[in-house]
Backbone bond lengths (Angstrom), bond angles and torsions (degrees), N, CA, C in turn:
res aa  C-N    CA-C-N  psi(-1)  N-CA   C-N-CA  omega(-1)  CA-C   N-CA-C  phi
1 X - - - 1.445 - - 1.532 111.45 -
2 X 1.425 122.48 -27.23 1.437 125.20 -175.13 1.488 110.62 -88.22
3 X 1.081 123.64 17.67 1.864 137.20 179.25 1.396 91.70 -88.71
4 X 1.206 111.83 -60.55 1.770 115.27 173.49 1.246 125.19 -21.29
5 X 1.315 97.82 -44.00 1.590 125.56 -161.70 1.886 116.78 -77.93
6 X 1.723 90.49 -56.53 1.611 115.20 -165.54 1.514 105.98 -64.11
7 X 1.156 115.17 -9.20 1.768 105.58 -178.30 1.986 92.69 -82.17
8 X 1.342 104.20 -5.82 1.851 71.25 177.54 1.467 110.16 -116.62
9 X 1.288 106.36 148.75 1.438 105.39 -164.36 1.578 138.31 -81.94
10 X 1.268 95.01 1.85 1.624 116.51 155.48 1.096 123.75 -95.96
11 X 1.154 133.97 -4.64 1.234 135.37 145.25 1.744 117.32 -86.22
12 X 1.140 123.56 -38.79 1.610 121.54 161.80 1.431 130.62 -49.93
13 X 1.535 93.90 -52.56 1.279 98.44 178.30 2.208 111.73 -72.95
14 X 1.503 119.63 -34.36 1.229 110.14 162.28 1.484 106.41 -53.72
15 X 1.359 133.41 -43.69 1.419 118.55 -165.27 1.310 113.13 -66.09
16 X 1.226 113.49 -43.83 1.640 125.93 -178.90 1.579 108.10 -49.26
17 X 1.537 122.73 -37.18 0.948 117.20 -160.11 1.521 113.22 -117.32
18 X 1.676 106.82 20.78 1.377 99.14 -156.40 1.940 85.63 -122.53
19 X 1.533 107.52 176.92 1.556 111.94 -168.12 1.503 90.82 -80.27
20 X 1.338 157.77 -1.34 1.653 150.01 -177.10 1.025 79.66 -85.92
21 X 1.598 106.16 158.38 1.048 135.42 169.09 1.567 103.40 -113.47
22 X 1.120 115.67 154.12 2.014 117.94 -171.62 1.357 101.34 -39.90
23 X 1.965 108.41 -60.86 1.292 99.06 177.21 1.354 151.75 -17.65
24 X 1.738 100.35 -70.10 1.256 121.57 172.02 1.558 123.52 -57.35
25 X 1.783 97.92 -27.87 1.796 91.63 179.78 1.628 99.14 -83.18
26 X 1.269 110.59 -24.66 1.611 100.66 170.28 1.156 125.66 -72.17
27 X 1.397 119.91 -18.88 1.537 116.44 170.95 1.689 110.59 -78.89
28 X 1.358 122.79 -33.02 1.591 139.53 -164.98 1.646 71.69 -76.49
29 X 1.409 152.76 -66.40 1.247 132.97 -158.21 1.500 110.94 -61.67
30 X 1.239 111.24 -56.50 1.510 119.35 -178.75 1.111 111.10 -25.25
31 X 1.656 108.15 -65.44 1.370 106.94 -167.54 1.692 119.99 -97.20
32 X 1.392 116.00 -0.83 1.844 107.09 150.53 1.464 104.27 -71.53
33 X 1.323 129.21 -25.49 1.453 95.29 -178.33 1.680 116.38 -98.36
34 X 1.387 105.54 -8.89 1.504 104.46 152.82 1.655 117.57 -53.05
35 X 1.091 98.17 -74.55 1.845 106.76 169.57 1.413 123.75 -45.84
36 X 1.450 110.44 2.37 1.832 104.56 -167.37 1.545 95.86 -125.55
37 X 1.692 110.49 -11.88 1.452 125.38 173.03 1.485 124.72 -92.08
38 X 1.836 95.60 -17.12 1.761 100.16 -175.18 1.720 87.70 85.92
39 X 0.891 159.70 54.64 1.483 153.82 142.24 1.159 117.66 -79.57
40 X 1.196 119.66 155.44 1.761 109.06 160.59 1.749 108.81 -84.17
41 X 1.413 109.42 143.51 1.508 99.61 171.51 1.620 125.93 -75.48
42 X 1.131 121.99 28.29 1.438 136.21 174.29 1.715 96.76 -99.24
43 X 1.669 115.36 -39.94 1.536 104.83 179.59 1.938 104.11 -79.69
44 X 1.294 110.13 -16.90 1.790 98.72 -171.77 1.612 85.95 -58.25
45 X 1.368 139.45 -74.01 1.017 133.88 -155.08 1.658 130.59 -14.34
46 X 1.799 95.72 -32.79 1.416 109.91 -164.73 2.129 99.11 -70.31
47 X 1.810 90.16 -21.85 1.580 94.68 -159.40 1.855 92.68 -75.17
48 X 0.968 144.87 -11.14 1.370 155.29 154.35 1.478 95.04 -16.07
49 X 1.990 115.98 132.41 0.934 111.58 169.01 1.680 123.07 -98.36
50 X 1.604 95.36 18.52 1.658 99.23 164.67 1.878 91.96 -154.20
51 X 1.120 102.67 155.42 1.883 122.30 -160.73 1.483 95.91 -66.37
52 X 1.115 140.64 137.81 1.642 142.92 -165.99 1.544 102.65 -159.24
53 X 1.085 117.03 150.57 1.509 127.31 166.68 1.632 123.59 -72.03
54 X 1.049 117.19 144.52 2.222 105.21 175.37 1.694 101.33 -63.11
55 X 1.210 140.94 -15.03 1.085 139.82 143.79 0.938 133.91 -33.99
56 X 1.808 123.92 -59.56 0.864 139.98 -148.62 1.704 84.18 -114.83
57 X 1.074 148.27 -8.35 1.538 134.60 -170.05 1.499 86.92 -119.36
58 X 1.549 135.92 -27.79 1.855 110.35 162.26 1.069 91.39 -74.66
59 X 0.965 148.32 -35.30 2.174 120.67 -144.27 2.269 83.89 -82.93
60 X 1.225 108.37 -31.55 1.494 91.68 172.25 1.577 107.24 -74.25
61 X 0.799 129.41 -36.84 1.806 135.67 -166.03 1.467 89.55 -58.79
62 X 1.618 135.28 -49.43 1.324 137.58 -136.13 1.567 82.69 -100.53
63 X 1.350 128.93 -51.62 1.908 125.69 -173.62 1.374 97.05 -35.04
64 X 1.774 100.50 -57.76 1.570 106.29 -152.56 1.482 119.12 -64.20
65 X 1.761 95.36 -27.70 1.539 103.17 167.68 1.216 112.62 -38.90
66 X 1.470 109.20 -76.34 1.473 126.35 176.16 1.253 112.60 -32.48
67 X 1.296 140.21 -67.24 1.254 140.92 -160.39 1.342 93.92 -70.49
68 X 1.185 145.95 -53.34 1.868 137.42 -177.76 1.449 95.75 -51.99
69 X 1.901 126.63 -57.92 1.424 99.65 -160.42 1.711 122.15 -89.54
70 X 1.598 85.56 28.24 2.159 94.09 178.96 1.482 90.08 -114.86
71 X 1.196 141.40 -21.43 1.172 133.90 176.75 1.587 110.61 -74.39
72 X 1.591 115.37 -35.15 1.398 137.35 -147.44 1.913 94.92 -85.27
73 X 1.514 109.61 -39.04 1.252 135.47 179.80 1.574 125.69 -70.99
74 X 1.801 98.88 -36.86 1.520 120.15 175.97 1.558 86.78 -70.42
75 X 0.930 116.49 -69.26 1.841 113.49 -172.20 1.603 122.42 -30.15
76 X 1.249 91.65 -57.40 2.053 101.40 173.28 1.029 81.95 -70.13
77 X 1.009 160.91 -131.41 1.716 160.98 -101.24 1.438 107.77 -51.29
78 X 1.464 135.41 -30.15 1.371 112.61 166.20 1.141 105.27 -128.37
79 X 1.126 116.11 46.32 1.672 141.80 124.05 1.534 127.89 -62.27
80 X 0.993 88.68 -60.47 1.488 121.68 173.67 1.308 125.36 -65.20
81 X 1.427 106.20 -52.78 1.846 105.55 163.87 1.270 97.43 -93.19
82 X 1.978 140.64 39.34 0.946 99.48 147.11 1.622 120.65 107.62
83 X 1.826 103.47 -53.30 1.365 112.34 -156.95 1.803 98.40 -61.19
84 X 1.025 137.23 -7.99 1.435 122.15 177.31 1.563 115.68 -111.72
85 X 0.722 113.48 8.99 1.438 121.15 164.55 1.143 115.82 116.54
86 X 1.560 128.41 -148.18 1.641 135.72 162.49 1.104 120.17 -73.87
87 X 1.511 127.52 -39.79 1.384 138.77 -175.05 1.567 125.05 -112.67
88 X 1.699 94.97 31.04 1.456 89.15 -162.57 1.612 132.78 -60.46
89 X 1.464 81.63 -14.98 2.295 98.29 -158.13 1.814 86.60 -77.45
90 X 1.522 103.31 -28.41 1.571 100.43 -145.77 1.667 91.85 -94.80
91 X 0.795 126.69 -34.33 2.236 135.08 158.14 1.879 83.02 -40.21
92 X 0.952 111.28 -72.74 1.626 97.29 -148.64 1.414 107.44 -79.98
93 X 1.252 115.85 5.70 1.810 117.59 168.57 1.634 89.92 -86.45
94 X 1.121 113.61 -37.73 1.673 116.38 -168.83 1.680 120.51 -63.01
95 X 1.664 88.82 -35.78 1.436 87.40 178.79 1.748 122.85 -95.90
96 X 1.494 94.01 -2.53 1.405 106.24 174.93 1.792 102.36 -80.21
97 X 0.926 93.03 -25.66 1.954 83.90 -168.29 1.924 94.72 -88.65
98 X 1.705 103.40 -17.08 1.796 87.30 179.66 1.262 112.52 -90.82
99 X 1.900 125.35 -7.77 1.393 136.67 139.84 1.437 111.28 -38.80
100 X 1.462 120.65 -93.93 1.608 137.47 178.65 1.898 103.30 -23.63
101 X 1.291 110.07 -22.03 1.795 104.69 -177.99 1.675 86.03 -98.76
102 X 1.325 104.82 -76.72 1.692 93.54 -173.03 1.457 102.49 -31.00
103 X 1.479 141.73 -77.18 1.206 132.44 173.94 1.861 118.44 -0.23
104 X 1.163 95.20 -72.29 1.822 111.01 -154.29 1.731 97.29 -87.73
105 X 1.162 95.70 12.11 1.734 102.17 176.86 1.631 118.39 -108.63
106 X 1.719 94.54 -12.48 1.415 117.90 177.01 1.382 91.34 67.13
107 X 1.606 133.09 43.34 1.669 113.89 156.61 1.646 116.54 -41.75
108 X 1.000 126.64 142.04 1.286 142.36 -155.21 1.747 99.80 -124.01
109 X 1.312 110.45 -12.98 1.226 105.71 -153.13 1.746 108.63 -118.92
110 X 1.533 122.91 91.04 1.328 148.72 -143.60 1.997 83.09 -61.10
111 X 1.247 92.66 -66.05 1.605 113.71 -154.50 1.555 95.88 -39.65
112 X 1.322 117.21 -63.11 1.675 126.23 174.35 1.426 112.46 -53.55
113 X 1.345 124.19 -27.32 1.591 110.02 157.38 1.109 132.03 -73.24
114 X 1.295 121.16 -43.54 1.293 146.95 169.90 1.686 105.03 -50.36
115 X 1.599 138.00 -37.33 1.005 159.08 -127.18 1.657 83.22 -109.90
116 X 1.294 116.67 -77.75 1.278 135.81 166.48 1.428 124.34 -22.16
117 X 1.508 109.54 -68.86 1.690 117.40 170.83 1.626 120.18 -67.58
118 X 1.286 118.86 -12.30 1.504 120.67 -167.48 1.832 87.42 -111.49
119 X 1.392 125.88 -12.39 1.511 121.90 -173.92 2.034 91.54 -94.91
120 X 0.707 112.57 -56.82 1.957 118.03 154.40 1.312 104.17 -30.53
121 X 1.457 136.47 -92.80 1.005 132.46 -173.89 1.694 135.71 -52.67
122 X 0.932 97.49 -17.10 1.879 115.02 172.96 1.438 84.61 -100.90
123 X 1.157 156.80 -95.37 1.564 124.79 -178.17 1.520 125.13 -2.67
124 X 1.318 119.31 -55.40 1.152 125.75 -171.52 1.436 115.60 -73.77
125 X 1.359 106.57 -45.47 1.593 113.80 -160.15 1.758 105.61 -94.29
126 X 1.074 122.63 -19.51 1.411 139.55 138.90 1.760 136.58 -52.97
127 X 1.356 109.67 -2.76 1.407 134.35 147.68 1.237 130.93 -56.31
């Protein structure tokens, strides 16, 4: 299901650089669109873009858990102490929605995304 996905380059380049592994965002797809279809999540499995066991597609479902709620946690925490500034939660809602347009605009152009998220993050970590 995540082949769909990888031809656009705001979504590649977040994957490349983010703690999921392809897997896991392919299993987290599988099964929202099982759940958003009324499926059972024993049939998302089939939507897998390589053949896997229900074993082997929860123990990814459960990593990815993990990895969203340590990422989700890193966020409040230097929120919280502060380390990103006054507006930090509301910068990274900001730059997610100027991603989601570059996205649906089909930016083509890696370097200018890439340009963008590392000019965000040296803001932040430069505080």
């Amino acid at each position: 299901m995540i082949r769909t996905y990888l031809s656009n380059v705001v979504i590649s380049s977040l994957l490349k650089n983010s703690y999921l592994s392809e897997t896991q965002v392919d299993t987290l797809l599988c099964r929202k669109f099982a759940e958003k279809n009324g499926e059972k999540i024993k049939n998302s499995i089939k939507l897998r873009d390589k053949n896997t066991t229900f074993g082997s597609f929860d123990r990814s479902y459960k990593q990815a858990s993990i990895v969203i709620r340590k990422c989700i946690l890193t966020l409040l925490l230097v929120d919280l102490l502060g380390l990103g500034g006054d507006l930090f939660l509301s910068q990274i809602v900001d730059l997610s929605r100027l991603l989601k347009t570059m996205s649906e605009e089909r930016s083509d152009n890696s370097i200018e995304i890439e340009r963008v998220i590392n000019a965000f993050v040296s803001n932040i970590v430069q505080r």
